[in-house]
CHARMM-style PDB file with segment names, atoms N, HN, CA, C and O in Angstrom:
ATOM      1  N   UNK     1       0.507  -5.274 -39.826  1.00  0.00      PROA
ATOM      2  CA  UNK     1       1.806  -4.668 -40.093  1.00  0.00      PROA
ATOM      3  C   UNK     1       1.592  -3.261 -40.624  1.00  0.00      PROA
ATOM      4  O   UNK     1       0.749  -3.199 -41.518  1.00  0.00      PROA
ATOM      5  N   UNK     2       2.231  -1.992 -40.233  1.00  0.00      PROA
ATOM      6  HN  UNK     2       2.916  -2.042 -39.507  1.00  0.00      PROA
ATOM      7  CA  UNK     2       2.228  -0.970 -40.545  1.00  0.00      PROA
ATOM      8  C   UNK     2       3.131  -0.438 -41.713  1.00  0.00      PROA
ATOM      9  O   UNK     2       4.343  -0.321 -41.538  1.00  0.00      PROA
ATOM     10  N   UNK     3       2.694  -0.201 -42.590  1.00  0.00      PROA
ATOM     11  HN  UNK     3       1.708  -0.296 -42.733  1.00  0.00      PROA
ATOM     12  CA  UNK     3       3.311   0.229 -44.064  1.00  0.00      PROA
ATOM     13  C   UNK     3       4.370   1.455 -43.849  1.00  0.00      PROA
ATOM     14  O   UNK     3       4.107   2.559 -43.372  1.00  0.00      PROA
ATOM     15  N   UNK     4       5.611   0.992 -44.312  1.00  0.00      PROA
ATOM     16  HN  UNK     4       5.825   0.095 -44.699  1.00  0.00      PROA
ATOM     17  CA  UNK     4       6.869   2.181 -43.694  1.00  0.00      PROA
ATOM     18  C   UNK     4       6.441   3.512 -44.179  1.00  0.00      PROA
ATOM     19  O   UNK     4       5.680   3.689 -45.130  1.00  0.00      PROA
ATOM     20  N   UNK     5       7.071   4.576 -43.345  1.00  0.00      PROA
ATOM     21  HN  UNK     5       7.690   4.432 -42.572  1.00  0.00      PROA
ATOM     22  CA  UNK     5       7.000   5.793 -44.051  1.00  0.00      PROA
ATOM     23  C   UNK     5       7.695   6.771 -45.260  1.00  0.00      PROA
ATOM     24  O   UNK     5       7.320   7.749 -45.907  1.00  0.00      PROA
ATOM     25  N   UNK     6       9.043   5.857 -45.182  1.00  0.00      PROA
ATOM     26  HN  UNK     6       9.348   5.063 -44.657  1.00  0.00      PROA
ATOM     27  CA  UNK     6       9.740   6.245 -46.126  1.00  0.00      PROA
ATOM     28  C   UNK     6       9.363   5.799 -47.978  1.00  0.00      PROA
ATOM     29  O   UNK     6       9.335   4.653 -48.426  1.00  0.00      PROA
ATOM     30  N   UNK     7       9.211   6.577 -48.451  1.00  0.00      PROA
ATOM     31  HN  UNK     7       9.233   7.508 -48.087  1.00  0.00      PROA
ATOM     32  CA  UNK     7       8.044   6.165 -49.906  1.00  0.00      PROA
ATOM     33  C   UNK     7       9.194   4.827 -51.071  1.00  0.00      PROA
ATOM     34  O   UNK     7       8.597   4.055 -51.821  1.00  0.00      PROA
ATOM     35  N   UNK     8      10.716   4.810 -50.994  1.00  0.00      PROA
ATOM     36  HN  UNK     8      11.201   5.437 -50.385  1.00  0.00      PROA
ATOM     37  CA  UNK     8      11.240   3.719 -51.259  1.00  0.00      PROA
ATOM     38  C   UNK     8      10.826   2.678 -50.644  1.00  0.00      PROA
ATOM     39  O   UNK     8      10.203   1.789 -51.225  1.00  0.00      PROA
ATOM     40  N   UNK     9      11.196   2.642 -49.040  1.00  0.00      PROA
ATOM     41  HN  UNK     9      11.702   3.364 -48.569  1.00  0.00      PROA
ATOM     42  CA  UNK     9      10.534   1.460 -48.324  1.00  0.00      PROA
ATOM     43  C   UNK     9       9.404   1.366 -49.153  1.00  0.00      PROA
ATOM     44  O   UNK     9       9.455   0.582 -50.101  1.00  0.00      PROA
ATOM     45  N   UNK    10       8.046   2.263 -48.888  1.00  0.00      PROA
ATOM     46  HN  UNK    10       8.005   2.900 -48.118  1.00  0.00      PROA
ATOM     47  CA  UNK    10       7.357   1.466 -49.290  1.00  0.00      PROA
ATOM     48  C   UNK    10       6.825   0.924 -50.220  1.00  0.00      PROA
ATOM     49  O   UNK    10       5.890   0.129 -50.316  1.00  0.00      PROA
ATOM     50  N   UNK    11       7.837   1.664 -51.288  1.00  0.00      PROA
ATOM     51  HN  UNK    11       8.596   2.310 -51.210  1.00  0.00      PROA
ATOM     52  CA  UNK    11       7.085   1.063 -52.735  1.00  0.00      PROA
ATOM     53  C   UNK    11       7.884  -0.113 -53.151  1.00  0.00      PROA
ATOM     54  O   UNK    11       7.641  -0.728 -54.189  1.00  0.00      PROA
ATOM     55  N   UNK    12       8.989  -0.468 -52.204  1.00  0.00      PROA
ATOM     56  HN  UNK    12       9.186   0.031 -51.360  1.00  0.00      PROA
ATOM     57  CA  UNK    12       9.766  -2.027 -51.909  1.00  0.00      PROA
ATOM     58  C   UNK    12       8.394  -3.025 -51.366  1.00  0.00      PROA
ATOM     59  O   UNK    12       8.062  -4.012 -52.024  1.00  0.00      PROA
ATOM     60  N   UNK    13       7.725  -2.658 -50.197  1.00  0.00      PROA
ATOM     61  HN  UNK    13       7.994  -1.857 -49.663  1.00  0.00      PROA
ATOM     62  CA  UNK    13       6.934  -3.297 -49.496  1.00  0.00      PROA
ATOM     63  C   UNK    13       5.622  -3.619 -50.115  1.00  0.00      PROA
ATOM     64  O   UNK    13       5.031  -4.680 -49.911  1.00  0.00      PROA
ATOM     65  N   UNK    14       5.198  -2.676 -50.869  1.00  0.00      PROA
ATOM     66  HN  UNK    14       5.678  -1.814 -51.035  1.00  0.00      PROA
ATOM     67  CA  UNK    14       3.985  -3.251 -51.894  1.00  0.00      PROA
ATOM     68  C   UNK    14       4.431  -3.791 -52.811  1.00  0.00      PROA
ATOM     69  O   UNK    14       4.114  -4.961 -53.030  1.00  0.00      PROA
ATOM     70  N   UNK    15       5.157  -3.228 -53.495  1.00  0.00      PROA
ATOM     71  HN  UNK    15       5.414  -2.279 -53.317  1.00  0.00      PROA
ATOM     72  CA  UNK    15       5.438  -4.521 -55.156  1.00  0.00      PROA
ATOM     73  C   UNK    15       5.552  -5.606 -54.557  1.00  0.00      PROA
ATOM     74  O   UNK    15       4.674  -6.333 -55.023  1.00  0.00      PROA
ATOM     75  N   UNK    16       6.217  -6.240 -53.664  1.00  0.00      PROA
ATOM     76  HN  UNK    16       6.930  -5.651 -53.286  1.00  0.00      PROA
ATOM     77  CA  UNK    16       6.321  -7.616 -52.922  1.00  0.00      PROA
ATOM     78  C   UNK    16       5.116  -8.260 -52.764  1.00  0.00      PROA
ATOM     79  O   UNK    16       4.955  -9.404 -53.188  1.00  0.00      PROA
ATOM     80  N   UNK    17       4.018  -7.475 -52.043  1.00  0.00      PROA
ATOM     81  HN  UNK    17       4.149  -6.546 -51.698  1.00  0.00      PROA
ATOM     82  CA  UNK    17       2.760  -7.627 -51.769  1.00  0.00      PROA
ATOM     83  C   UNK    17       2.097  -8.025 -52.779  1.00  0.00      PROA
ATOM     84  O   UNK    17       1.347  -9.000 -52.834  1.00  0.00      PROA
ATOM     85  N   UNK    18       2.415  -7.123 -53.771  1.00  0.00      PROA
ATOM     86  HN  UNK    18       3.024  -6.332 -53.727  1.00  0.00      PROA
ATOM     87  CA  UNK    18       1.069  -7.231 -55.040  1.00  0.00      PROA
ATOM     88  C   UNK    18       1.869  -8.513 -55.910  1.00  0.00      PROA
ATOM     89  O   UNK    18       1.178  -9.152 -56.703  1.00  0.00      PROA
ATOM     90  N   UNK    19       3.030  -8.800 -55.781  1.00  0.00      PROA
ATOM     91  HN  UNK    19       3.592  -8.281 -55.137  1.00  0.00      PROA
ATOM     92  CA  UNK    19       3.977  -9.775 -56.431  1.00  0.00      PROA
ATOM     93  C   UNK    19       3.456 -11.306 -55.838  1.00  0.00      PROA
ATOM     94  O   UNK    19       3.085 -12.226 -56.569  1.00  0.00      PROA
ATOM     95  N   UNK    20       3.527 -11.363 -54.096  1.00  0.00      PROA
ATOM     96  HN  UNK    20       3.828 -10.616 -53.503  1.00  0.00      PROA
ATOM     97  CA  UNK    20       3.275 -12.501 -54.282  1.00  0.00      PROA
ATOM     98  C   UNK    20       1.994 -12.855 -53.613  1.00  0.00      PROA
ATOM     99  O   UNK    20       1.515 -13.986 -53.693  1.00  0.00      PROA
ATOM    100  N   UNK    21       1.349 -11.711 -52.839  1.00  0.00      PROA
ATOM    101  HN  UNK    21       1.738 -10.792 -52.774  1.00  0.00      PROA
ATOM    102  CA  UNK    21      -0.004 -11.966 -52.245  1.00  0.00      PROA
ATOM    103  C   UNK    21      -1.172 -11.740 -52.469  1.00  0.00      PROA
ATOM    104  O   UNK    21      -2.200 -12.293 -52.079  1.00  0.00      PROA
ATOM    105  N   UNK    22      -0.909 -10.530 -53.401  1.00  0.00      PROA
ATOM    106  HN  UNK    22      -0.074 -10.080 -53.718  1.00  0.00      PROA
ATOM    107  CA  UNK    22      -2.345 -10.266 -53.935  1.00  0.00      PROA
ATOM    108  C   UNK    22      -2.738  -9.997 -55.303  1.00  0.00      PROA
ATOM    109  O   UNK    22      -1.975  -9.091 -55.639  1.00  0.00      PROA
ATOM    110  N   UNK    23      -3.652 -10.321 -56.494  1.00  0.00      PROA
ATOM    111  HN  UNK    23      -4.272 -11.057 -56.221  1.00  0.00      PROA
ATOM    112  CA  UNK    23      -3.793 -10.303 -57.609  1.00  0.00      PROA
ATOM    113  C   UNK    23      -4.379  -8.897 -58.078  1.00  0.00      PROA
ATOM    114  O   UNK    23      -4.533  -8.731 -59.288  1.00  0.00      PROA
ATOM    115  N   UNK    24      -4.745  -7.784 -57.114  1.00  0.00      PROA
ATOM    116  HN  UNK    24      -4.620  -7.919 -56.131  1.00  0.00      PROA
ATOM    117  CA  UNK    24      -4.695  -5.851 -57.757  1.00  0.00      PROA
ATOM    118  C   UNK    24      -4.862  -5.599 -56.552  1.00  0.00      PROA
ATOM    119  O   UNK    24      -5.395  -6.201 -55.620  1.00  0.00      PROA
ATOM    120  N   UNK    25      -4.088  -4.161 -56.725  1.00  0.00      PROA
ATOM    121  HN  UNK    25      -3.655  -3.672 -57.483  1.00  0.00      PROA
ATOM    122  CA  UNK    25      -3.842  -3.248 -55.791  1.00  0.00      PROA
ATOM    123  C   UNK    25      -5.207  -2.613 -54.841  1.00  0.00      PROA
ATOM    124  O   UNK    25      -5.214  -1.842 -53.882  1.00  0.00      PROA
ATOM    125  N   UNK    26      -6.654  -3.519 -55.797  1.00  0.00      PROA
ATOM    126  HN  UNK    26      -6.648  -4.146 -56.577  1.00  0.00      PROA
ATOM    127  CA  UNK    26      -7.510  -2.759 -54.945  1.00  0.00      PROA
ATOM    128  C   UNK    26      -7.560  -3.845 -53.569  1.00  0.00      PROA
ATOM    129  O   UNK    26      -7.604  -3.468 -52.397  1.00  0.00      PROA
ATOM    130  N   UNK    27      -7.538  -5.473 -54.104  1.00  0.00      PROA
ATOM    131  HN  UNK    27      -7.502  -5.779 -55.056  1.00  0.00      PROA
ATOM    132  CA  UNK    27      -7.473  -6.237 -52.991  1.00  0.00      PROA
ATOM    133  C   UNK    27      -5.950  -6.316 -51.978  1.00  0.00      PROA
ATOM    134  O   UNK    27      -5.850  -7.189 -51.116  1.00  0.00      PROA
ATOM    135  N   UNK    28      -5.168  -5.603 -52.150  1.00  0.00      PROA
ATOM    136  HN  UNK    28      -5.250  -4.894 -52.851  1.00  0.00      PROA
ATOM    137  CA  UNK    28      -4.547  -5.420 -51.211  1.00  0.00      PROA
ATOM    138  C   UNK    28      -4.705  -4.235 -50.118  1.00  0.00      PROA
ATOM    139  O   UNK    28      -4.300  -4.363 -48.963  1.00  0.00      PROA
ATOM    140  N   UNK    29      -5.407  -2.939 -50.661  1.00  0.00      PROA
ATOM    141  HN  UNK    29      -5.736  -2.835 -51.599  1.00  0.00      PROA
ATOM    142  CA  UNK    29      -5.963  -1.779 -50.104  1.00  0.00      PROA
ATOM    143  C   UNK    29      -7.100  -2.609 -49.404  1.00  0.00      PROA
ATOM    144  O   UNK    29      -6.772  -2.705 -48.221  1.00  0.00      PROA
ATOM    145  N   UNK    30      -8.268  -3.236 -49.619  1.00  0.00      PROA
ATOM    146  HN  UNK    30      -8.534  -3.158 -50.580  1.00  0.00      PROA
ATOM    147  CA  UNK    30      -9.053  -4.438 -48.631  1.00  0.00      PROA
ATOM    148  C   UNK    30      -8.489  -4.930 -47.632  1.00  0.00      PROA
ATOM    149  O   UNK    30      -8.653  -4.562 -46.469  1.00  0.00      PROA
ATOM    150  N   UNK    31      -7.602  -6.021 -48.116  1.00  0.00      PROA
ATOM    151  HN  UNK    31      -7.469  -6.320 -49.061  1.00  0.00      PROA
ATOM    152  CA  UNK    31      -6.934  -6.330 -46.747  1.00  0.00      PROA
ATOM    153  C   UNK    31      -6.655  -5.403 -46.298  1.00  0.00      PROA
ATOM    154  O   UNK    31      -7.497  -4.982 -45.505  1.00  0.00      PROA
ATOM    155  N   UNK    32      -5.629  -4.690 -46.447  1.00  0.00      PROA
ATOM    156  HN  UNK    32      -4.945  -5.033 -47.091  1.00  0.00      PROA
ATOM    157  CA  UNK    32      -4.895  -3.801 -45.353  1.00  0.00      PROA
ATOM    158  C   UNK    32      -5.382  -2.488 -44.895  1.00  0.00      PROA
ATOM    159  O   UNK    32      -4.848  -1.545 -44.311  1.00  0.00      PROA
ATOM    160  N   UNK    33      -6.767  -2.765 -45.422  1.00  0.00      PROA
ATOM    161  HN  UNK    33      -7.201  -3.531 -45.896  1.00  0.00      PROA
ATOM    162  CA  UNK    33      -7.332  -1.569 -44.732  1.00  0.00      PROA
ATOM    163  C   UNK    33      -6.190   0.137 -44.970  1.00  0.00      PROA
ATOM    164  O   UNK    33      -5.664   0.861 -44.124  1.00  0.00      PROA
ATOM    165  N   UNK    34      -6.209   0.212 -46.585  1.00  0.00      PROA
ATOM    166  HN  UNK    34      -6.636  -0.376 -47.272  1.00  0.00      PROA
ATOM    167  CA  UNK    34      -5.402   1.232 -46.881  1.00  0.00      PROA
ATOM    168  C   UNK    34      -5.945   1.951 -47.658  1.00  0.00      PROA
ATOM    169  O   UNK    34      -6.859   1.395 -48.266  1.00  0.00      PROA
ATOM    170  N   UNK    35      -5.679   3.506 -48.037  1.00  0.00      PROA
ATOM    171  HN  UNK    35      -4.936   3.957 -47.544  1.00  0.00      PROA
ATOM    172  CA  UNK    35      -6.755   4.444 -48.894  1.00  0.00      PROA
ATOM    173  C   UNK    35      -6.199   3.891 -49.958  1.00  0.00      PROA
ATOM    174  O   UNK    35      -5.005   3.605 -49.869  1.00  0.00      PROA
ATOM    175  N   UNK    36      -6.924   3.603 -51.226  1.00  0.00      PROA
ATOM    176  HN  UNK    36      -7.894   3.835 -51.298  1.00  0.00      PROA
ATOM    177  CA  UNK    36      -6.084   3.298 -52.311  1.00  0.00      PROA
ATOM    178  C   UNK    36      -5.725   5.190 -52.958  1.00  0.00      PROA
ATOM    179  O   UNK    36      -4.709   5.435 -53.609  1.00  0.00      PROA
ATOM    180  N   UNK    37      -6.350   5.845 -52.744  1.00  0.00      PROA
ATOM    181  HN  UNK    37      -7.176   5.646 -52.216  1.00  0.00      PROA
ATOM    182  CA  UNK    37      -5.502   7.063 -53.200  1.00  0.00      PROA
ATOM    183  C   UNK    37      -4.797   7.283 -52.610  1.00  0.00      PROA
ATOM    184  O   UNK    37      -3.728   7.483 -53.188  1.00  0.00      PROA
ATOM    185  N   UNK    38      -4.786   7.393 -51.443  1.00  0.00      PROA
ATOM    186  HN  UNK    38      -5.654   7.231 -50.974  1.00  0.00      PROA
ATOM    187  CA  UNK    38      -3.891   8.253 -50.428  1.00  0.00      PROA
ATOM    188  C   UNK    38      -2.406   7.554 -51.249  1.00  0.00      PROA
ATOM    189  O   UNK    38      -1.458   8.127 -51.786  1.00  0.00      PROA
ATOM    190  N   UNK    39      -2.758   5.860 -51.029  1.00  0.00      PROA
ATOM    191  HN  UNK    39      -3.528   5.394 -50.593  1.00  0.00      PROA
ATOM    192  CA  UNK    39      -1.044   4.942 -51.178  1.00  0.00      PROA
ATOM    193  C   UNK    39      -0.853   5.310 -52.469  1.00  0.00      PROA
ATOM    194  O   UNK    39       0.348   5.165 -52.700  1.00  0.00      PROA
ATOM    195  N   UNK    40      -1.455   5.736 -53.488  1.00  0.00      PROA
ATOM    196  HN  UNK    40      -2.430   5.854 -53.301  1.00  0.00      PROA
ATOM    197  CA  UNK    40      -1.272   5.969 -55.111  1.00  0.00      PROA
ATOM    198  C   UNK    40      -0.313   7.345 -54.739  1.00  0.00      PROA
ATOM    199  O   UNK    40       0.893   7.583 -54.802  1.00  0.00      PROA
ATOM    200  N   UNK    41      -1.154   7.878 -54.445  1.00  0.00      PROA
ATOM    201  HN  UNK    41      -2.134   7.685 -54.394  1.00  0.00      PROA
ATOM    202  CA  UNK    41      -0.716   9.849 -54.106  1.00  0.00      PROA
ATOM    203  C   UNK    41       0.826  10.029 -53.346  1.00  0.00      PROA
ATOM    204  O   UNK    41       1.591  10.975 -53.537  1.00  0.00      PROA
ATOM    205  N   UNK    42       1.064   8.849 -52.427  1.00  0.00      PROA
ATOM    206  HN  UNK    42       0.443   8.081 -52.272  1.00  0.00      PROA
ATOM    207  CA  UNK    42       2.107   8.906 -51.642  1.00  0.00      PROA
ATOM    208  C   UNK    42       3.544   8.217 -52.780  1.00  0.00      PROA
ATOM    209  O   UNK    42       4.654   8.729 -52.927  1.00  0.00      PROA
ATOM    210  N   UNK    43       3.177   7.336 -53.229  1.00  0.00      PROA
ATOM    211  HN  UNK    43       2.275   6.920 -53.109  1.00  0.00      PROA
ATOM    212  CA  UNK    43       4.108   6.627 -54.545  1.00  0.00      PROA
ATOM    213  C   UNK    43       4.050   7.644 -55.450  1.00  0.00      PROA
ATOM    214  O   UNK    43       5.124   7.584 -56.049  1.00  0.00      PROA
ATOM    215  N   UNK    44       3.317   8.665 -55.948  1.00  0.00      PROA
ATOM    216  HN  UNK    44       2.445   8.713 -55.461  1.00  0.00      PROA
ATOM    217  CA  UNK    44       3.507   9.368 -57.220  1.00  0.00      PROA
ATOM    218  C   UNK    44       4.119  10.214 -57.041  1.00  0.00      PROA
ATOM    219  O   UNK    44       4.780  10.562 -58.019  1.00  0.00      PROA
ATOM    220  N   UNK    45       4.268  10.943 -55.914  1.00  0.00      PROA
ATOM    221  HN  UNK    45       3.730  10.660 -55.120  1.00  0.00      PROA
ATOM    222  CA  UNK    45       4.984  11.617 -55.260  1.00  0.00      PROA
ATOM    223  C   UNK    45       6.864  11.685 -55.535  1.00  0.00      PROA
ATOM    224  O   UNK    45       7.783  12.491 -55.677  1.00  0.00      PROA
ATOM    225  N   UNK    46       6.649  10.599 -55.492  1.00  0.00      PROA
ATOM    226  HN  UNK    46       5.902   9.944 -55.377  1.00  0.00      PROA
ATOM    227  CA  UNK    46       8.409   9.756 -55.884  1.00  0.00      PROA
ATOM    228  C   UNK    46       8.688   9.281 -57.395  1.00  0.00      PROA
ATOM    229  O   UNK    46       9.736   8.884 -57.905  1.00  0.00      PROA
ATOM    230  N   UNK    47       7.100   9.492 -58.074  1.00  0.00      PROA
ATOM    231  HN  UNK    47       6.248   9.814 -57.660  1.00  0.00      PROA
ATOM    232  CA  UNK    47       7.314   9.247 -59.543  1.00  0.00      PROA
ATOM    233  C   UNK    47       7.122   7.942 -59.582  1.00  0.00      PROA
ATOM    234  O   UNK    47       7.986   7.381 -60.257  1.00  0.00      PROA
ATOM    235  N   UNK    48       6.368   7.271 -59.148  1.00  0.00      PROA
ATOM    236  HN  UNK    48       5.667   7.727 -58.600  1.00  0.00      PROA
ATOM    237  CA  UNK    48       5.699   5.732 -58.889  1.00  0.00      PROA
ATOM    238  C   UNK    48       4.285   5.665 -59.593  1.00  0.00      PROA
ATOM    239  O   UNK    48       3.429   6.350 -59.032  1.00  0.00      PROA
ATOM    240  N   UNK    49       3.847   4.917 -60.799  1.00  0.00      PROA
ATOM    241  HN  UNK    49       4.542   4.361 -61.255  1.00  0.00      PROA
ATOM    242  CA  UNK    49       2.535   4.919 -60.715  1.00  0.00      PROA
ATOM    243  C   UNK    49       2.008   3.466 -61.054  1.00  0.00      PROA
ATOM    244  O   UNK    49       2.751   2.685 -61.649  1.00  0.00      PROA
ATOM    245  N   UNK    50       0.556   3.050 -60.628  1.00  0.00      PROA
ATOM    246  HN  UNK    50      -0.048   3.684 -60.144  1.00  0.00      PROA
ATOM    247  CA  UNK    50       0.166   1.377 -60.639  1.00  0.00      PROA
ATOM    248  C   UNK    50      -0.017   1.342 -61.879  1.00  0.00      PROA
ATOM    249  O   UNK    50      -0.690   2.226 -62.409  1.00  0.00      PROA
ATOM    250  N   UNK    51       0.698   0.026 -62.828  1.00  0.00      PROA
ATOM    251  HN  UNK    51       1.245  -0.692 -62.397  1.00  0.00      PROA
ATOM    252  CA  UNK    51       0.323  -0.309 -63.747  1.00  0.00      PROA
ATOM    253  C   UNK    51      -0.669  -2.020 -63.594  1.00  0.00      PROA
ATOM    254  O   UNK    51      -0.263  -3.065 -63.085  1.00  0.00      PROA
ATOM    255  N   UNK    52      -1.644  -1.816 -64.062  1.00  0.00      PROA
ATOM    256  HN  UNK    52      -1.973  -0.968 -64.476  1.00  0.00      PROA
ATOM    257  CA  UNK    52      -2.439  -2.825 -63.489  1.00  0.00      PROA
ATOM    258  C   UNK    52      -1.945  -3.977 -64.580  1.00  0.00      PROA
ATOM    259  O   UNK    52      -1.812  -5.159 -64.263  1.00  0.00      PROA
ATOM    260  N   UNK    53      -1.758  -3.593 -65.565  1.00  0.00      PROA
ATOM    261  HN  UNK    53      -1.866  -2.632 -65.823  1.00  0.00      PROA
ATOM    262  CA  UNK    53      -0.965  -4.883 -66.396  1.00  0.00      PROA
ATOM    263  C   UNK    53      -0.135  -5.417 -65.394  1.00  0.00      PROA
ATOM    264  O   UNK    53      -0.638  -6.253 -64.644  1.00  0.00      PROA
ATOM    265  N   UNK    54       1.038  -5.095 -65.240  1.00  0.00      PROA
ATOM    266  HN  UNK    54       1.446  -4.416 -65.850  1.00  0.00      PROA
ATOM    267  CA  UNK    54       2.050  -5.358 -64.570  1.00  0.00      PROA
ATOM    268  C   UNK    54       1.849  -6.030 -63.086  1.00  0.00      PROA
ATOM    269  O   UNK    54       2.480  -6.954 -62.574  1.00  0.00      PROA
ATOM    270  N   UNK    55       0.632  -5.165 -62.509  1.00  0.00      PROA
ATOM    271  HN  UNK    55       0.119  -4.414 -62.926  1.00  0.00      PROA
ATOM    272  CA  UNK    55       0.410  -5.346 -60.980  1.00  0.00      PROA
ATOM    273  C   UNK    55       1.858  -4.980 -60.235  1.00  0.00      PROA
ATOM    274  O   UNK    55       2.542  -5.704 -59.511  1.00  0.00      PROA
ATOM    275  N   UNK    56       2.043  -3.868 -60.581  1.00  0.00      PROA
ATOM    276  HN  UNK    56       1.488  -3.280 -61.169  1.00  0.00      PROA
ATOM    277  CA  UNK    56       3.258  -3.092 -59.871  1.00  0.00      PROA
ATOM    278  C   UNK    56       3.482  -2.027 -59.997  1.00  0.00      PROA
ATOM    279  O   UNK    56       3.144  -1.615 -61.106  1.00  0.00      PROA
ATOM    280  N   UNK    57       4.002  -1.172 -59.248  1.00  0.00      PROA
ATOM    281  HN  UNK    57       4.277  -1.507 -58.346  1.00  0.00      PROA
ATOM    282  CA  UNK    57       4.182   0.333 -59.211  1.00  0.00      PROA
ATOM    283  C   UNK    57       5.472   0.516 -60.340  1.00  0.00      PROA
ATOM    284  O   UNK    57       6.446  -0.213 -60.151  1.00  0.00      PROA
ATOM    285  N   UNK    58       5.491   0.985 -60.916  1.00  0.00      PROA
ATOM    286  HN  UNK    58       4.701   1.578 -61.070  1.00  0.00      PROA
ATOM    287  CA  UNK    58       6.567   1.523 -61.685  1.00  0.00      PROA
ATOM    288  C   UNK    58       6.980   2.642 -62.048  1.00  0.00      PROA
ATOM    289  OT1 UNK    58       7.993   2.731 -62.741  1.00  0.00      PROA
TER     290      UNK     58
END
């Protein structure tokens, strides 16, 4: 599945991810074969950043 381009979409589409499929954002960047900066850089952008407590962008 290809991660939307719009940075709401996708910071809808990962919290879901990291919510119910994966336990940190680095094993979801594994699976999905994703830069973990690039997806950090693209969310901060919008004022999004990973809180690893949380395991969610906030």
């Amino acid at each position: 599945m290809a991660l939307p381009n719009d940075p709401i979409m996708l910071l809808s589409v990962i919290n879901l991810k990291l919510r119910d499929f994966y336990p940190t954002l680095d094993a979801l960047c594994e699976d999905l074969d994703e830069d973990k900066a690039a997806l950090c850089a693209r969310l901060s952008a919008v004022g999004y950043a990973y809180d690893p407590q949380r395991n969610q962008f906030v």
